[in-house]
C-alpha positions in Angstrom: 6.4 159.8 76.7 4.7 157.0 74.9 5.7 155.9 71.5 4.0 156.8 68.0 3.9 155.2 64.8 2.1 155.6 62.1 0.4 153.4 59.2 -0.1 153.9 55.6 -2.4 151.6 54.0 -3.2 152.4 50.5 -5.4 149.0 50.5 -7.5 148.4 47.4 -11.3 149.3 48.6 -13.2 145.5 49.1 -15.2 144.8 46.6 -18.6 143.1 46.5 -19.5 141.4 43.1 -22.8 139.1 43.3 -22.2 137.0 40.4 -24.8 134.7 38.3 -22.0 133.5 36.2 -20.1 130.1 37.1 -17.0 130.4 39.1 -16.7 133.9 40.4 -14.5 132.8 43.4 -12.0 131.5 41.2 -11.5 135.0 38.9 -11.1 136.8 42.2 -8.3 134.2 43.8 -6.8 135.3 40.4 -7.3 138.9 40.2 -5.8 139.0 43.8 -3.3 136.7 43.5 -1.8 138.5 40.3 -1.7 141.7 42.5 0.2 139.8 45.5 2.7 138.4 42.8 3.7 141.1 41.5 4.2 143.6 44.8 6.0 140.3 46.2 8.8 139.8 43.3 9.2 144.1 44.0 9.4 143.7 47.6 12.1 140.7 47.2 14.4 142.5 44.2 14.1 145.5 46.6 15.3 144.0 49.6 18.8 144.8 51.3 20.1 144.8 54.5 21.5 146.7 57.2 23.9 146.5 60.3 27.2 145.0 59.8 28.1 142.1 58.0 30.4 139.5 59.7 33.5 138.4 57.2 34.8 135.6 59.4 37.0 134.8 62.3 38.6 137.6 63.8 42.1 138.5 63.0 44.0 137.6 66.4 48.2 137.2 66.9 48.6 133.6 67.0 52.0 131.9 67.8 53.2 129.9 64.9 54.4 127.3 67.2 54.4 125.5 70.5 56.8 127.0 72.9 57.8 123.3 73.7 59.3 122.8 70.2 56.8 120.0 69.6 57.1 119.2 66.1 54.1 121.2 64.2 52.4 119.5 61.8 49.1 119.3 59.8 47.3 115.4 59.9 43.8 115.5 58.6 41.7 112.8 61.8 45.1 113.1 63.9 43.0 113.2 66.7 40.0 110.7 65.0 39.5 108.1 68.3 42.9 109.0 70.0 41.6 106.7 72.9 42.5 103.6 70.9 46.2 104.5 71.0 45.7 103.8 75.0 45.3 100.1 73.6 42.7 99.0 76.2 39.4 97.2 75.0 37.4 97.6 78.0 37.9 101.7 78.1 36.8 101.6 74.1 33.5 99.7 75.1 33.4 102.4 77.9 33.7 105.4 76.0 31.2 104.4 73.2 28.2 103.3 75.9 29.1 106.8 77.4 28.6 108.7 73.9 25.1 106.7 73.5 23.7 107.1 77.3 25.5 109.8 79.0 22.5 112.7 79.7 24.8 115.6 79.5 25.0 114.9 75.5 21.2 114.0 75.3 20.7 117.1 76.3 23.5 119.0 74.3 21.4 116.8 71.2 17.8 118.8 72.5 19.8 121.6 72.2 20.8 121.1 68.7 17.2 120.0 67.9 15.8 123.3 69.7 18.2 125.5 67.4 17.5 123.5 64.5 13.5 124.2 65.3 14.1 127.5 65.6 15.8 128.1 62.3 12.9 126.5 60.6 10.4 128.8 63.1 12.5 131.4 61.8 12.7 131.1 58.2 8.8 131.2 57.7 8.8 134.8 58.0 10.3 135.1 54.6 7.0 133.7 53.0 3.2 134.5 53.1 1.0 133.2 56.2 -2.6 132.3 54.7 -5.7 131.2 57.2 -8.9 130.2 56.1 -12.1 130.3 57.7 -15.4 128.7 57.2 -19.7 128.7 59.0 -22.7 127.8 58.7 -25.2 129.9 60.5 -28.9 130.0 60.5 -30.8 133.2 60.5 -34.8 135.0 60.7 -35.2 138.4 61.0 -38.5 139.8 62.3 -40.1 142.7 61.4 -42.8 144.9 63.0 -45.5 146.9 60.2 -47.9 148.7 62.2 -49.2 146.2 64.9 -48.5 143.2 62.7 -45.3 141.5 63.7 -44.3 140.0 60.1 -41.5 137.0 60.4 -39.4 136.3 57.2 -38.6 132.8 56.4 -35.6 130.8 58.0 -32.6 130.2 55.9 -29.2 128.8 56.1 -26.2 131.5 55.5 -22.7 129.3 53.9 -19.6 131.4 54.1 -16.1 130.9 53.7 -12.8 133.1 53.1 -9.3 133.1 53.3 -6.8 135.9 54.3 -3.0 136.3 53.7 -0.6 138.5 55.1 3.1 138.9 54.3 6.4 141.7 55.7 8.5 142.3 52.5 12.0 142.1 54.0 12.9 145.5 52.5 16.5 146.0 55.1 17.1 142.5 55.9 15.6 142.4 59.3 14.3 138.6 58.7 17.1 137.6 56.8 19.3 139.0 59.8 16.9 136.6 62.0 17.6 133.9 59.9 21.7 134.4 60.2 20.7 135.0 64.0 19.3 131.2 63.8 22.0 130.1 61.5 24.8 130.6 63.6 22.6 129.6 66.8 22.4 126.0 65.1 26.0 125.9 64.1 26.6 126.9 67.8 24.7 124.7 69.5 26.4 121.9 67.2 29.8 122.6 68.2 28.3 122.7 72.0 27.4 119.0 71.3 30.6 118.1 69.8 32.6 119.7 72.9 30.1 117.9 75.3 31.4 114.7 73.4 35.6 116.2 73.5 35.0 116.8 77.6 32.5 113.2 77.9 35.6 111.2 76.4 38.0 113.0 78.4 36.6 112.5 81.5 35.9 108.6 80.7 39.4 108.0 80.5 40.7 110.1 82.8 38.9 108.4 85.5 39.4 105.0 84.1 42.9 105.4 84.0 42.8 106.8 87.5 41.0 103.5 89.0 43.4 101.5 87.3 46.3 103.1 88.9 44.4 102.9 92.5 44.2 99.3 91.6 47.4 98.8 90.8 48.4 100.8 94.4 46.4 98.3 96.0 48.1 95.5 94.7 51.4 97.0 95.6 50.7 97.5 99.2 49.6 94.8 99.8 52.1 93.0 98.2 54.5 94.9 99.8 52.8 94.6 103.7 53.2 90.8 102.6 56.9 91.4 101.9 57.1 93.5 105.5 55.1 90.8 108.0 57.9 88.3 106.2 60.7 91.3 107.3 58.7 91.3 110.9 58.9 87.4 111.7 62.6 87.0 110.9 62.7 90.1 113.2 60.9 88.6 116.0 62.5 85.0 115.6 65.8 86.7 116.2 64.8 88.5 118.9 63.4 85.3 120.6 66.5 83.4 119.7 68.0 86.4 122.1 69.9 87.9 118.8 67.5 91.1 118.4 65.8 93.8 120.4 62.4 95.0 120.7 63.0 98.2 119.3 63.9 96.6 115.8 60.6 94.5 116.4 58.7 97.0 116.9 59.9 99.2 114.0 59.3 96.4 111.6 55.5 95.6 113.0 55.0 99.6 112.5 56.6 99.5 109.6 53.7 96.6 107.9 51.2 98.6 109.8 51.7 101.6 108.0 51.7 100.6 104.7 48.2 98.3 104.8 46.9 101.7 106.7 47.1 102.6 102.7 44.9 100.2 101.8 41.5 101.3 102.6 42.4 104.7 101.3 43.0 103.7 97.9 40.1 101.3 98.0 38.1 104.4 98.5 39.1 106.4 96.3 38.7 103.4 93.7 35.1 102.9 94.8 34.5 107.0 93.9 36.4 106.8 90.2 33.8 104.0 89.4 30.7 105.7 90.9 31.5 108.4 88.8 32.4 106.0 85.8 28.9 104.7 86.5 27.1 108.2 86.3 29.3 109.3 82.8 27.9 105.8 81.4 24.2 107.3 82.2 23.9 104.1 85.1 23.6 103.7 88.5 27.0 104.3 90.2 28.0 101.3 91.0 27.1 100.2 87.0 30.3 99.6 86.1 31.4 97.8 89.6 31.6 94.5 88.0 33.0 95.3 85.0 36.2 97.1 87.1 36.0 94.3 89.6 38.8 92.6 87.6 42.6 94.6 87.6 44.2 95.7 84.4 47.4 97.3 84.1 47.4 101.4 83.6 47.1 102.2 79.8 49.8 102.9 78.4 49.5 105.8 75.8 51.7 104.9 72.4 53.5 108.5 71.9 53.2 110.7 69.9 50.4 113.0 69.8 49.8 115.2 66.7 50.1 118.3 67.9 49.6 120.4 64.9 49.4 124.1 64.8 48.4 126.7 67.4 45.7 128.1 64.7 44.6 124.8 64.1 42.8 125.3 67.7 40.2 127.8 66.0 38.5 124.9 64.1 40.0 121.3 66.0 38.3 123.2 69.4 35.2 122.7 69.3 34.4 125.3 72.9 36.5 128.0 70.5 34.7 127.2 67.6 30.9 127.3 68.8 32.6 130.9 71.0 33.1 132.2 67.1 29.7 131.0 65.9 28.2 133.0 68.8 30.2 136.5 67.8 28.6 135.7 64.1 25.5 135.5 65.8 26.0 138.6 68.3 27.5 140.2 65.4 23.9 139.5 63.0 21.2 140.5 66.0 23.4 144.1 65.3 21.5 144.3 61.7 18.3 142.5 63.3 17.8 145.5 65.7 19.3 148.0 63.4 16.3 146.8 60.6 13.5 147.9 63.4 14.6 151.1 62.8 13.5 151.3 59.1 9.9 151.5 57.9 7.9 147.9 58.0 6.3 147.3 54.5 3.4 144.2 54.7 1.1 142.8 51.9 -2.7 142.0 53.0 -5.0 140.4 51.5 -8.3 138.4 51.9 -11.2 136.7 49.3 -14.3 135.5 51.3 -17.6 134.0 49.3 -21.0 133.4 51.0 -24.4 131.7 49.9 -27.3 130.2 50.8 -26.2 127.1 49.7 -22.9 125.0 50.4 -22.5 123.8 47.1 -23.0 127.3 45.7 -19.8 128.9 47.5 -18.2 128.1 44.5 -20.8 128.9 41.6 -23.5 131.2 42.4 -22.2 133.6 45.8 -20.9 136.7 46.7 -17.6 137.4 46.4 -15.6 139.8 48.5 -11.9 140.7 48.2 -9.0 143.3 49.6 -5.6 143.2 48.8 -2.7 146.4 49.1 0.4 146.9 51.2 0.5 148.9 54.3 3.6 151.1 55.6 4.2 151.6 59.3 6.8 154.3 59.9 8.8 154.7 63.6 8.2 158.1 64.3 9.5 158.4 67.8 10.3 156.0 70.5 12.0 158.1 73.2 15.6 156.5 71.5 14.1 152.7 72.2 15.2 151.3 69.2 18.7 153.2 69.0 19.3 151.8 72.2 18.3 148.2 71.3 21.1 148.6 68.8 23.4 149.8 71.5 22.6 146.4 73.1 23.0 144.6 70.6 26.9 146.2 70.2 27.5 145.6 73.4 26.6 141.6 73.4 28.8 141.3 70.2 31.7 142.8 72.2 31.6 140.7 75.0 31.0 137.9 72.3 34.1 139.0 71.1 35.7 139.2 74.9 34.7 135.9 75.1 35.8 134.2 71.8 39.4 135.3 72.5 39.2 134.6 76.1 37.9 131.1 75.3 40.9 131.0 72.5 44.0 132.1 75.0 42.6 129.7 77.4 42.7 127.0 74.8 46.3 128.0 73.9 47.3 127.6 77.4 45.5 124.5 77.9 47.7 123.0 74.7 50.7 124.3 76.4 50.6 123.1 80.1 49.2 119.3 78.6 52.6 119.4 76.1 54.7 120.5 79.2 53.4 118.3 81.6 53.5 114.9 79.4 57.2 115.5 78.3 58.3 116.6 81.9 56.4 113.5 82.9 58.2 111.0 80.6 61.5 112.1 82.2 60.2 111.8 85.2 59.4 108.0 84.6 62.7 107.5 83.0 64.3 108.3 86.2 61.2 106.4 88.5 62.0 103.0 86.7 65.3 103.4 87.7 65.1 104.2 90.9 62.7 101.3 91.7 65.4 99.2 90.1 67.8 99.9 92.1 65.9 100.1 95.2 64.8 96.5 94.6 68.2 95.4 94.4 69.5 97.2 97.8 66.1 95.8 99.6 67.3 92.1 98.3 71.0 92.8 99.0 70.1 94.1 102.6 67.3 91.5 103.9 70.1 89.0 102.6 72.7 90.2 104.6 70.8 90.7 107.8 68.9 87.3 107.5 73.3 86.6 107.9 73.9 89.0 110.4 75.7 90.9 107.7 74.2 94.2 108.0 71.7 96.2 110.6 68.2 96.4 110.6 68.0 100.1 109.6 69.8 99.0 106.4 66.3 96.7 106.0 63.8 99.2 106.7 65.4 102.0 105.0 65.2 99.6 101.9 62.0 98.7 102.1 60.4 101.8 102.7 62.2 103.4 99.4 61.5 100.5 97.4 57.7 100.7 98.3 57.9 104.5 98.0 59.7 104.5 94.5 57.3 101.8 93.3 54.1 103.6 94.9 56.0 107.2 92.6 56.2 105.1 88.7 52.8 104.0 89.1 51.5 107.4 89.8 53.8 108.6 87.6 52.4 106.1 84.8 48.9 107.0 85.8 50.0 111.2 85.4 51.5 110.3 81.8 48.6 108.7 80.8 46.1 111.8 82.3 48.4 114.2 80.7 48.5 112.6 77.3 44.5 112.7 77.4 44.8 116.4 78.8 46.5 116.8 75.7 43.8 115.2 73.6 41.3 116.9 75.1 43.1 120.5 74.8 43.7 120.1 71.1 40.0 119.3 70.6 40.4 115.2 70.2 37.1 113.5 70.4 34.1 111.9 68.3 34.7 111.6 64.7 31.4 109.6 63.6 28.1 111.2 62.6 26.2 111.7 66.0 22.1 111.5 65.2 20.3 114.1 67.3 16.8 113.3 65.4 15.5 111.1 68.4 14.0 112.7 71.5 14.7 112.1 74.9 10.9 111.4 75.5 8.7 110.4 73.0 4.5 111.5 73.8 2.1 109.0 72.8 -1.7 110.0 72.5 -1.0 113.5 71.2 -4.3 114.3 69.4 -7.8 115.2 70.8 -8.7 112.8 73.5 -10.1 112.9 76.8 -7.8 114.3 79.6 -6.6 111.8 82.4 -6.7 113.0 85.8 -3.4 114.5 87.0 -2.4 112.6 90.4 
């Protein structure tokens, strides 16, 4: 069954006034604009609103601390450029070239211009819309009088007129819009600022990765060095009839295997600088020349704030914009509830005409209209209560989805806390294997070089030297990942003003000219 409304318009009759006195346009702007003022200021100290109103953050069970017994504490820009405490130049120039080119934050920065846009877009329905209109038309009229065709004279009709219209906001339906595009905006802002949180991340994660595939380079080869030196005092022994082939051969394999890691790390270098190339909005291999040279694996000076677990609701920028969009979910509840009350609008219109352009404003006729006009929902099948419906539904799974993003952000805390202080014991106990593995592979090759010991007693050195060396850089390199995890979990990133006024694209040539063929 279709829908019915219907429309109430106790509109003031137009009025037609042909006036030989100066000015007549100018007393009937102000006759109708005196009536507009008045049933505007009694529309606006009538207005309320409906639906619910949003108070703030949810109420949710927070843990007062980290499970790991980290030291909770409250430092305003704890996390202001954390990337400097991994005291390497090159990664700072890295980081800010990403925050100025990478695309994915251009176009988080449209999307804050697009929000921003539509706030503005919005707002205007809280005020009047006026058009005007103006022509020039030239007229004859012909008449017939018994067989005589009589043709009046030519003449030149000047009109002109103007015509407002404006919805009082009697339940709040635009004001609801405009908290709709209010929380949109601050939404789309916190998108931008997590863009940057997950941008910085990822810059230093996969710097910090190439620099530990460098530094795995340099130890196998270094160490293959170390193994062909192992293989020709091997093979002069067994020419000088001291040796055996099997020890020979065990040693060449032995080199072999460890320069068969070469390539593989070399690969897996070239991929963390193609993808350091695309975050720094270049061609991958951008940054190739600038990686070309080694550097040791930063080094992260400890500690890490961690504050508070309800810090997370404002330092997490994902968590935050996830509550902006329950406010938002939460105000399109009132929007659709306010379509469900009558729709009160203010028309009016003045319009002048003469024979004579200049007289438009002295010597015309004047016509003018102005009243309000009430359209009533009389039945809509249950449309509009079902809009609402919706509308309760998307704030719920707002909701789902704010304390989702939330628990997830809690976990994400926990495991980076967990994994860097497991990771500096690890280390510990790394460094000191590698010590003392360096010292049995010097003691061992000494005493075989003698005759001292057997060459297992070599190669079983070796290899664990090489393998405990090969575990503290990756264990430096997961310290150093896990301490940015962290930064990136308690919502460490971007601390200076970020200006999202400048498009992508700027058009030239925007006003009337002719079109260019399309190719």
């Amino acid at each position: 069954m279709p829908s019915h409304s219907f429309v109430v318009s106790p509109v003031s009759p137009a009025k037609v006034d042909h006036h030989p006195t100066p000015d007549p346009l100018h007393a009937a702007l102000s006759r109708a604009g005196s009536i507009c003022v008045a049933l505007m200021v009694g529309g606006a100290l009538a207005g309320c609103a409906v639906g619910p109103d949003y108070i703030g953050p949810p109420k949710l069970d927070l843990p007062s601390h980290w499970s790991t017994g980290t030291a909770s504490h409250r430092d305003a820009g704890r996390l202001d450029r954390w990337w400097l405490r991994l005291r390497d130049p090159l990664l700072n120039r890295l980081i800010e070239e990403a925050v100025q080119a990478n695309p994915d934050v251009a176009k988080a920065k449209a999307v804050v211009r697009e929000a921003r846009a539509t706030l503005q877009q919005t707002t205007a329905g809280l005020f009047p819309s006026v058009s005007g209109t103006a022509s020039t038309t030239n007229n004859k009229t012909s008449a017939a009088s018994s067989s005589v065709l009589v043709d009046s004279a030519p003449y030149t009709l000047h009109q002109a007129s103007f015509d407002s219209s404006w919805e009082l906001d009697l339940f709040g339906g635009t004001q609801r819009s405009i908290e709709t595009a209010v929380r949109g905006a601050e939404s789309a802002e916190e998108d931008l600022r997590d863009s940057l949180v997950t941008l910085i991340g990822d810059v230093a994660a996969y710097y910090v990765e190439a620099r530990g595939y460098q530094a795995r380079i340099a130890l196998a080869q270094r160490t293959a060095v170390s193994q062909r030196d192992t293989e020709k005092l091997t093979r002069g022994k067994y020419d000088a009839g001291s040796g055996n082939a099997v020890d020979l051969a065990k040693a060449t394999a032995q080199a072999a295997s460890t320069e068969a890691n070469v390539p593989t790390y070399q690969a897996a270098l070239a991929a963390d600088i193609h993808r350091l190339g695309i975050l720094l909005g270049r061609p991958p291999d951008g940054v190739a020349s600038l990686m070309a040279r080694s550097a040791p694996v930063p080094a992260p000076r400890m500690p890490l704030p961690a504050g508070l677990p309800a810090d997370l609701l404002t330092s997490r920028p994902d968590v935050a914009s996830a509550e902006r969009k329950l406010a938002q979910a939460t105000a399109k509840i009132g929007q659709a509830e306010a379509d469900r009350y009558p729709a009160v609008s203010l028309t009016g219109s003045v319009g002048t005409s003469a024979l004579r352009a200049g007289d438009l404003a002295k010597y015309s006729s004047v016509s003018w209209s102005v009243g309000p006009s009430v359209t009533v929902p009389v039945f809509d099948a249950g449309k509009r209560q079902a809009t609402v419906r919706i509308a309760e539904a998307q704030r719920d799974q707002a909701f789902a989805t704010f304390h989702s993003t939330l628990l997830t952000a809690l976990e994400e805390v926990e495991n980076a806390l967990v994994s860097l202080s497991r990771e500096r014991v690890r280390a510990s106990k790394l460094t000191e294997a590698a010590t003392n593995y360096r010292e049995a592979a010097r003691l061992s090759r000494s005493l075989y070089e003698t005759g001292s010991a057997s060459f297992i007693d070599v190669l079983d050195a070796e290899r664990s030297l090489y393998s405990a060396e090969d575990s503290l850089i990756q264990s430096k390199v997961s310290a150093a990942k896990d301490y940015i995890s962290l930064a990136k979990a308690l919502g460490g990133g971007w601390a200076d003003p970020v200006d999202v006024s400048t498009p992508i694209i700027v058009d030239a040539n925007t006003g009337p000219h002719m079109r260019e063929t399309v190719k």
